[in-house]
Backbone as CSV, one residue per row, in Angstrom:
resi,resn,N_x,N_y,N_z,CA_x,CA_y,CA_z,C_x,C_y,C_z
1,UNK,14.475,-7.437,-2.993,13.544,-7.270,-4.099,13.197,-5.796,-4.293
2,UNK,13.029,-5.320,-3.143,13.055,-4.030,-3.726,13.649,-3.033,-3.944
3,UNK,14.937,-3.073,-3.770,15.813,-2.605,-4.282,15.971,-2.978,-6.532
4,UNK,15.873,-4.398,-6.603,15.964,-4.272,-7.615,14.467,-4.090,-8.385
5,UNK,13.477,-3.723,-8.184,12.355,-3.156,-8.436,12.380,-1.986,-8.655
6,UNK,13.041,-0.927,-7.695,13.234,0.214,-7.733,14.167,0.542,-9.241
7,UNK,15.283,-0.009,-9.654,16.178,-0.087,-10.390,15.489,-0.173,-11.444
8,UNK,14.471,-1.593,-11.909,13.956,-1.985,-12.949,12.802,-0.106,-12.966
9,UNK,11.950,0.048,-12.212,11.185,0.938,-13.053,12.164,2.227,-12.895
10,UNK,13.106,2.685,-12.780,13.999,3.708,-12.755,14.507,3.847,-14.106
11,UNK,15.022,2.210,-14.725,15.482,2.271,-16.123,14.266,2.302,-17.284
12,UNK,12.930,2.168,-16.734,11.847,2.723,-17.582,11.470,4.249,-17.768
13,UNK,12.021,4.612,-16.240,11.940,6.139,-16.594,11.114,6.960,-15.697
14,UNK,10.927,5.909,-14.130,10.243,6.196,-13.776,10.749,7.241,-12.662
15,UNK,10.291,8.260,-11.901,10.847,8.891,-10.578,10.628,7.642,-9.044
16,UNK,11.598,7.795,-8.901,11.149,6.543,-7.640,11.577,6.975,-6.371
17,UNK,10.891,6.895,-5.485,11.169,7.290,-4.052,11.426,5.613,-3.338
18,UNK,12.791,5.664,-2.380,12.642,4.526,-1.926,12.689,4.272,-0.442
19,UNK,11.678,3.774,0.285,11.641,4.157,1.573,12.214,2.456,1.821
20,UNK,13.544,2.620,2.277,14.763,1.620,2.989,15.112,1.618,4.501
21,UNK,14.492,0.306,4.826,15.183,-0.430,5.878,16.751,-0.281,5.868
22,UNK,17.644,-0.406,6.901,18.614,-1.215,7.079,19.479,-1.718,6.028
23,UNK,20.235,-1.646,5.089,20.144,-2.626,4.341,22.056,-2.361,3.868
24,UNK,22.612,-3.662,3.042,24.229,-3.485,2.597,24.005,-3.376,0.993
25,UNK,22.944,-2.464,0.402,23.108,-2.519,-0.695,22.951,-1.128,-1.106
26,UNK,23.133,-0.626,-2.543,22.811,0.963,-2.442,21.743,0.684,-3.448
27,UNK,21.190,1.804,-4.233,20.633,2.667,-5.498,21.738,2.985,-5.894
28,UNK,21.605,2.470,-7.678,22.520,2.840,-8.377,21.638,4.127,-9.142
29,UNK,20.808,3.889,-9.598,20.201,4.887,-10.435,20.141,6.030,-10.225
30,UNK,20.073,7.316,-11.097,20.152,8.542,-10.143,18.692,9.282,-9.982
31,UNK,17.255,8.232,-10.713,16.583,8.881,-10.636,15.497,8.553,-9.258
32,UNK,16.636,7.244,-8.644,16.180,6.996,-7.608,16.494,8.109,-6.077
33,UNK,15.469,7.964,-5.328,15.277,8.429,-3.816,15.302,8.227,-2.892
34,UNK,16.254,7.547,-1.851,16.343,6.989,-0.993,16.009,7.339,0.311
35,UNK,14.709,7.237,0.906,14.393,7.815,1.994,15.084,6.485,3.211
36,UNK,16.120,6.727,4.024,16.256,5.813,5.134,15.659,5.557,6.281
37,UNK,15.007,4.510,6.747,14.705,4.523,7.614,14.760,3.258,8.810
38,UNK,15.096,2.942,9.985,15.328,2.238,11.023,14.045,1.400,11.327
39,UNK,13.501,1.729,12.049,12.161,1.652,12.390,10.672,0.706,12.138
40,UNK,9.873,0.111,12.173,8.516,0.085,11.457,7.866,1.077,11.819
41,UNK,8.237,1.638,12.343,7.054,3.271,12.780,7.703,4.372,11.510
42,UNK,9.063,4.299,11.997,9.449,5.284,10.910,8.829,4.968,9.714
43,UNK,9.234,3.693,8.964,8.747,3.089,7.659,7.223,3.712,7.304
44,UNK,6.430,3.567,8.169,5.073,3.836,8.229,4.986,5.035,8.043
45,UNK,5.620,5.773,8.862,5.420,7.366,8.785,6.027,7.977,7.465
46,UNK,7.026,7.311,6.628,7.949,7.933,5.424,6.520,7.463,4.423
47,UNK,6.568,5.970,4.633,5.516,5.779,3.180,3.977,6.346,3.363
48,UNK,3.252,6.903,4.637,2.044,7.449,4.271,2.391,8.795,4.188
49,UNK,3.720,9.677,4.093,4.276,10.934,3.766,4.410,10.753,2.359
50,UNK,4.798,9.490,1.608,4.990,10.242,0.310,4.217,9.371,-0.399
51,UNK,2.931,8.522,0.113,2.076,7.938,-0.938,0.940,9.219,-1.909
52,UNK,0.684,9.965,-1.241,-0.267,10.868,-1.861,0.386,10.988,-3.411
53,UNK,1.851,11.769,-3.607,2.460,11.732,-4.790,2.888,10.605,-5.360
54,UNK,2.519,9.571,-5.381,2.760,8.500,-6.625,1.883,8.139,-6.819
55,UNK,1.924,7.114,-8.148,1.634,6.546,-9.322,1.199,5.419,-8.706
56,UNK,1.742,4.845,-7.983,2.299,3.086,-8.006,3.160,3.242,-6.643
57,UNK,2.723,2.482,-5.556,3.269,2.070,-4.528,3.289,0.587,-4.257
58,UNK,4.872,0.259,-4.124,5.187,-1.467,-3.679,6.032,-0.981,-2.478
59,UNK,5.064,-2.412,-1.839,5.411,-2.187,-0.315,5.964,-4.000,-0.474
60,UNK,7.095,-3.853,-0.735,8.021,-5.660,-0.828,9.078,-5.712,0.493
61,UNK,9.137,-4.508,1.726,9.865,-4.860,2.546,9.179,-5.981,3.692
62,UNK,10.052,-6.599,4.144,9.175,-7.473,5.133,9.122,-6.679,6.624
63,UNK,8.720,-6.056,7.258,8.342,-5.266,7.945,7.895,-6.107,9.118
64,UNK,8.408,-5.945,9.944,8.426,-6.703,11.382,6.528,-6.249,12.188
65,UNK,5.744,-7.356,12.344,4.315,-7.398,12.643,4.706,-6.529,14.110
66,UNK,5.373,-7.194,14.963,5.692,-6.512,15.999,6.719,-5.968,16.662
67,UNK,6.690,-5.163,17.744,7.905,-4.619,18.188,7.530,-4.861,19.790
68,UNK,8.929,-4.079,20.274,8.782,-4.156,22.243,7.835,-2.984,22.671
69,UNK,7.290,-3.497,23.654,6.129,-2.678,24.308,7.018,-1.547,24.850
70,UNK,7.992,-1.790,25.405,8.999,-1.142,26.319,10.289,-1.106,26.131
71,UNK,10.772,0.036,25.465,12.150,-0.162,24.916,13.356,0.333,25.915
72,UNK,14.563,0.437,26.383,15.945,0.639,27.182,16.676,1.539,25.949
73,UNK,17.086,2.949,27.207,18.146,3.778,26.151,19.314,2.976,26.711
74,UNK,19.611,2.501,27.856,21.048,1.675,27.857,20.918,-0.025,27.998
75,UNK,21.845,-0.434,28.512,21.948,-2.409,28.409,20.872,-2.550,30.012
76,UNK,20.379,-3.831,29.402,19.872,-4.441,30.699,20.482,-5.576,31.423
77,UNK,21.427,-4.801,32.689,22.215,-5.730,33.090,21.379,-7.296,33.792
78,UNK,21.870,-7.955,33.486,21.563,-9.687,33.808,21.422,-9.186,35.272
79,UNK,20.627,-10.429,35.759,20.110,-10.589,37.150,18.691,-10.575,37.698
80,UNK,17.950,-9.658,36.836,16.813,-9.997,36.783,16.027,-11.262,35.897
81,UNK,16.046,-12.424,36.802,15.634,-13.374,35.655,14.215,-13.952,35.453
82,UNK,13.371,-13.094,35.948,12.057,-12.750,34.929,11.724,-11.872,34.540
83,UNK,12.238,-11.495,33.636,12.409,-10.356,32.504,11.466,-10.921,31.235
84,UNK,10.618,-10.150,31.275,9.436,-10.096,30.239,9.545,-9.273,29.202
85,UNK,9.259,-10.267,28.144,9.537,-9.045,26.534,8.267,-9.003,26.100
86,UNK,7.239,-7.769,26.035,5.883,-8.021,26.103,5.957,-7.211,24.593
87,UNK,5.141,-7.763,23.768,4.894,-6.498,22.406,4.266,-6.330,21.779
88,UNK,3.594,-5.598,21.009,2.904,-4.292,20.408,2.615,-4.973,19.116
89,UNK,1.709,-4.812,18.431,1.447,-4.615,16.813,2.056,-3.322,16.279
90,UNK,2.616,-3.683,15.248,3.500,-2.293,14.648,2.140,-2.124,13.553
91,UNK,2.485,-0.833,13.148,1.237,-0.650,12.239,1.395,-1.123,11.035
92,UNK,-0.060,-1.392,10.760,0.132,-1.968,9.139,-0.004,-1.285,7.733
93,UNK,1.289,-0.952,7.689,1.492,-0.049,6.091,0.583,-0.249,4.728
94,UNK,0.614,-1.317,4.521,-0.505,-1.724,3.372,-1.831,-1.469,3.734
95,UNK,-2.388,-1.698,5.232,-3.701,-1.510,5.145,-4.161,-0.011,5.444
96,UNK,-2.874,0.903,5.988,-3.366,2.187,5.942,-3.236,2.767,4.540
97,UNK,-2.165,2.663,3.722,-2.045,2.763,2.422,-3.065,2.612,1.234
98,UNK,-4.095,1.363,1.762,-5.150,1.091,1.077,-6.288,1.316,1.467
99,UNK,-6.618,2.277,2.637,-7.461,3.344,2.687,-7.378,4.850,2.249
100,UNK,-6.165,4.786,1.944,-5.735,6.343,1.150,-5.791,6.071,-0.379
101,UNK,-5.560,5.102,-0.406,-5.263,5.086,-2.260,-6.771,5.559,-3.204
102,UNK,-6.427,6.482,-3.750,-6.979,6.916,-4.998,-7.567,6.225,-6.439
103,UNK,-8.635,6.615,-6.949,-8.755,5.581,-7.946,-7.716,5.279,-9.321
104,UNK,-6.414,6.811,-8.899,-5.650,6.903,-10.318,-4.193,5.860,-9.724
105,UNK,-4.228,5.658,-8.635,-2.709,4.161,-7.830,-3.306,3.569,-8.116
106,UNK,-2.189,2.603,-8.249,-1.973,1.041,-8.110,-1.111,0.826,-6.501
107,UNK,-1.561,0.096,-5.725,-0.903,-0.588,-4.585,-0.984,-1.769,-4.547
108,UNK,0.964,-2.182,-4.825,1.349,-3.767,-4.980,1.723,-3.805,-3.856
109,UNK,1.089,-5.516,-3.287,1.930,-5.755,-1.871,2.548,-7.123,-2.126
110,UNK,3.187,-7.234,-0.843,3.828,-8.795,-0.684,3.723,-9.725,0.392
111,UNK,3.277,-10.717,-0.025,2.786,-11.799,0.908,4.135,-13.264,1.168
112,UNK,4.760,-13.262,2.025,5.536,-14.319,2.553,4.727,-15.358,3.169
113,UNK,4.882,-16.345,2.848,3.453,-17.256,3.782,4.487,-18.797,3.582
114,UNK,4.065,-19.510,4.470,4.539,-20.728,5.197,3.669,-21.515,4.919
115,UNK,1.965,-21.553,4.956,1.249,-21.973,5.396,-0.395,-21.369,4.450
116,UNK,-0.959,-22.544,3.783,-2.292,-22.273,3.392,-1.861,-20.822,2.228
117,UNK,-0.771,-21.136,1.445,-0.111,-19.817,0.645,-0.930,-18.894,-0.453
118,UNK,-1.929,-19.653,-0.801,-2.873,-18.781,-1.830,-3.691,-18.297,-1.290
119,UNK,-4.672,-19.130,-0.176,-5.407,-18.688,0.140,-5.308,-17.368,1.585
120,UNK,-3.642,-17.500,2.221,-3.529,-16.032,2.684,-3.578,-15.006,1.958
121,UNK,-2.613,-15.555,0.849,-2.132,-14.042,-0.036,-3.726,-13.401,-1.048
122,UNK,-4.624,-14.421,-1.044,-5.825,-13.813,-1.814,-6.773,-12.917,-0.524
123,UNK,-6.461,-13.413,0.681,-7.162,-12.920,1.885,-6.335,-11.299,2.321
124,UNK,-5.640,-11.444,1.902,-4.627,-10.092,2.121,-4.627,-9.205,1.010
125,UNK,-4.548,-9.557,-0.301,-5.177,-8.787,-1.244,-6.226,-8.283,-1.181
126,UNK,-7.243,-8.744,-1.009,-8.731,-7.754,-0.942,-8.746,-7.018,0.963
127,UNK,-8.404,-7.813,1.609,-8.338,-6.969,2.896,-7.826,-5.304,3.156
128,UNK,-6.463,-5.323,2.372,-5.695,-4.323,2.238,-5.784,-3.604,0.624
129,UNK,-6.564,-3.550,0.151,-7.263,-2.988,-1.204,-6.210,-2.729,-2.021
130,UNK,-5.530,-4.015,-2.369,-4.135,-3.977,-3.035,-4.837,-4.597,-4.384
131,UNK,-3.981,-3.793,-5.954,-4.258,-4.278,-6.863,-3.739,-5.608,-7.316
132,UNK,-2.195,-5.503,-7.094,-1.531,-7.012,-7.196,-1.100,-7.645,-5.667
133,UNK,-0.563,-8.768,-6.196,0.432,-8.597,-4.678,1.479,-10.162,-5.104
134,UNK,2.935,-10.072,-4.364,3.450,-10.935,-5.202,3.208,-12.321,-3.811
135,UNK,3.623,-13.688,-4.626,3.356,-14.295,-3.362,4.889,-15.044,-2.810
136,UNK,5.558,-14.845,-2.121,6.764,-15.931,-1.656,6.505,-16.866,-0.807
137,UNK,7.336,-18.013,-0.939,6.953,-19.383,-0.035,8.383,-19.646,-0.025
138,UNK,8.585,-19.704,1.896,9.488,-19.827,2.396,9.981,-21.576,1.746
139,UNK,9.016,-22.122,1.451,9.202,-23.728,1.273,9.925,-23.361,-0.063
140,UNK,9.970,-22.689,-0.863,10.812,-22.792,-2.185,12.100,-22.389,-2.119
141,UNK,13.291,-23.725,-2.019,14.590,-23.403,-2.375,15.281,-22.066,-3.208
142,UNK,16.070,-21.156,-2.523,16.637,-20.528,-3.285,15.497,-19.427,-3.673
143,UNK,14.518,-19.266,-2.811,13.766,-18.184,-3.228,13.400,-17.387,-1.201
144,UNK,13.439,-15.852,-1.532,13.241,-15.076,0.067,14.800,-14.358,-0.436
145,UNK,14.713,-14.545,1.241,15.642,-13.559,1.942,17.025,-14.410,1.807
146,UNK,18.583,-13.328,1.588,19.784,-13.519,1.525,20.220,-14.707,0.497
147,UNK,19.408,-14.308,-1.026,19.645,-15.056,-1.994,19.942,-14.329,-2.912
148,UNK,20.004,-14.164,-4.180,20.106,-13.676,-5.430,19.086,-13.335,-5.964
149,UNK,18.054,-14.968,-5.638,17.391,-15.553,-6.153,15.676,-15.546,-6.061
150,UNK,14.506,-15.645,-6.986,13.416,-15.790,-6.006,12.545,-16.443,-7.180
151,UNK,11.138,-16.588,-6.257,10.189,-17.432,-7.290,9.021,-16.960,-6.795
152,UNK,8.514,-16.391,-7.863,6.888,-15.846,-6.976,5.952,-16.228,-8.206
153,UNK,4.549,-15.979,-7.436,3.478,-15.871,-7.722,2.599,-14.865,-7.885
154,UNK,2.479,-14.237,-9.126,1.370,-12.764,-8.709,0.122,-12.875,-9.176
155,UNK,-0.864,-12.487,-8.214,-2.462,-12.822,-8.068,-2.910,-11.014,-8.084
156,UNK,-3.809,-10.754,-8.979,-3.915,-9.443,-9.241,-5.800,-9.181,-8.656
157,UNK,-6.266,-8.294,-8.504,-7.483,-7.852,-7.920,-8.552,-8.505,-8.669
158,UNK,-8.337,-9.241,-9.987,-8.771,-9.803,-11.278,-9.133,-11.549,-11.281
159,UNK,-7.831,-11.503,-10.610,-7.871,-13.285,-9.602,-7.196,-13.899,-10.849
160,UNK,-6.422,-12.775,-12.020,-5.314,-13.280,-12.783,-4.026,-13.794,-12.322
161,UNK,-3.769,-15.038,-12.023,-2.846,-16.010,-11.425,-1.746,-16.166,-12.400
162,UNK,-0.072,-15.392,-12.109,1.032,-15.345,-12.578,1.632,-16.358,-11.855
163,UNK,2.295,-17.755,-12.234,3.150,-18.363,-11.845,4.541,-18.280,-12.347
164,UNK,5.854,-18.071,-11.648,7.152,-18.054,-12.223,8.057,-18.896,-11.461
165,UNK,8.659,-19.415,-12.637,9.798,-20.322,-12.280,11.087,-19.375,-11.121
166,UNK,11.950,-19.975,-10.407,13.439,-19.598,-10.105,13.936,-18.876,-10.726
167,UNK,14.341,-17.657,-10.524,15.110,-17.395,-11.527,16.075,-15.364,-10.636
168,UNK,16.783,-14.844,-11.146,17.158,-13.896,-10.228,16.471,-12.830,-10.246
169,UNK,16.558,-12.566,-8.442,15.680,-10.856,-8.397,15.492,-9.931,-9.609
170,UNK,17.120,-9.679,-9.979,16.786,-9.014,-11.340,15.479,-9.141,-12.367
171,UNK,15.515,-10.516,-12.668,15.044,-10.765,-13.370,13.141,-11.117,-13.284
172,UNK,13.063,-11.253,-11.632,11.912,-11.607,-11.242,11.302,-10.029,-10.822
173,UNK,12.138,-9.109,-11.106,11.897,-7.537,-10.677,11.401,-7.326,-12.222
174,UNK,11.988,-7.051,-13.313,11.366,-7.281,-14.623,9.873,-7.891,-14.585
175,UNK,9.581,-9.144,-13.814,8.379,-9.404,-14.184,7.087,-8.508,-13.628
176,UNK,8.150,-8.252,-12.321,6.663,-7.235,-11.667,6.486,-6.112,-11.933
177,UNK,7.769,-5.180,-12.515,7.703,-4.066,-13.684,6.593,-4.482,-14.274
178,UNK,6.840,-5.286,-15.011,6.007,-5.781,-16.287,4.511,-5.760,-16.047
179,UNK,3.801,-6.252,-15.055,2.974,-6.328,-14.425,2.274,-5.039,-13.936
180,UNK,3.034,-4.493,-13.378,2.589,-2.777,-13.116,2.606,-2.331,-14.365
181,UNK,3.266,-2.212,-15.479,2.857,-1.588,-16.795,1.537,-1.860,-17.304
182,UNK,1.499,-3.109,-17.587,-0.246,-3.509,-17.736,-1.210,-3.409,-17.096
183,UNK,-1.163,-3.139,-15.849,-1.943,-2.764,-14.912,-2.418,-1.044,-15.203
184,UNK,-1.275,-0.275,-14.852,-1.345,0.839,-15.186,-2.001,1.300,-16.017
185,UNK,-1.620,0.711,-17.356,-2.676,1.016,-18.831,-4.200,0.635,-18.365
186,UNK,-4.086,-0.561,-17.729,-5.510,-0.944,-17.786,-6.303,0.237,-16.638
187,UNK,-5.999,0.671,-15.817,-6.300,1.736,-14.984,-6.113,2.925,-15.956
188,UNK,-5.510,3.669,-16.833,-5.436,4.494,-17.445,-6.942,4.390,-18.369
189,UNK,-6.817,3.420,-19.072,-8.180,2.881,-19.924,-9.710,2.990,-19.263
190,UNK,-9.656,2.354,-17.993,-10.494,2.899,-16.822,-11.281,4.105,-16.577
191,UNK,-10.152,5.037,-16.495,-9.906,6.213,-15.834,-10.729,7.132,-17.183
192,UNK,-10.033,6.859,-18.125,-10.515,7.537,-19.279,-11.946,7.642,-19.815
193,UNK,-12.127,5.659,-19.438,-13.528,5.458,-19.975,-14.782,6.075,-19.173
């Protein structure tokens, strides 16, 4: 998704920095920025480096809650067989993000939820002082991870409730463009008044 997010506001015209996981896909656009990164620390450290300069920050990677307490530069040969994998809270990008944000951003996040799905993703919106945030449910066919495909929900700081059918990233990237445009104005209008 965010890859084709990046794409959609690129062909509006936007400058986009893209701080990337891992991933088998590129940036086609050239006004895109591809910052790479491995890590959830790295991730953390690229996006509170370049939130000050934007507009509009979406944070749609799924970003691993935790990591190993104790990491190996080489293999751990077998034989020890109580071997403990003990681990850490990785930091949380959205909620440091939404103590920096300014009254002239917008910060969209994304909520994956299994379980009690509105009422996390509305608990995570105001927690992490996010203006929108989209919602995915692993329970919906053909929508997440290693599809084409997705189906979300966007719940805005307003408690304006977007429902969307199936339909492709592409096309479900368009809607949240869309969404940040109106938002934007309405913060511009704000700002002015």
């Amino acid at each position: 998704m965010g890859y084709a997010i990046a794409e959609g506001c690129a062909q509006l015209g936007a400058e986009v920095i893209l701080v990337s996981g891992p991933v088998n896909i590129k940036a086609v656009h050239p006004a895109i920025k591809v910052i790479p990164v491995e890590t959830a620390g790295e991730m953390f450290q690229a996006a509170k480096a370049n939130f000050s300069s934007v507009d509009v920050a979406v944070l749609s990677a799924a970003v691993a809650d935790f990591s190993p307490e104790e990491t190996f530069s080489s293999k751990v040969k077998r034989g020890n067989n109580d071997l403990t994998l003990k681990l850490k809270p990785t930091s949380d990008i959205a909620a440091a993000l939404g103590l920096m944000k300014n009254r002239h951003q917008l910060l969209v996040g994304f909520a994956l939820e299994t379980d009690n799905e509105m009422e996390n993703a509305r608990r995570k919106l105001a927690k992490k002082n996010l203006d929108f945030i989209v919602l995915n449910s692993l329970k919906d066919e053909g929508a997440g991870f290693q599809t084409d495909t997705n189906k979300i929900t966007i719940i805005d700081k307003n408690n304006i409730i977007n429902k969307f059918e199936l339909k492709s990233k592409t096309d479900v990237a368009v809607d949240i463009v869309e969404k940040i445009a109106v938002m934007l104005e309405q913060l511009s209008d704000e700002n002015t008044a």
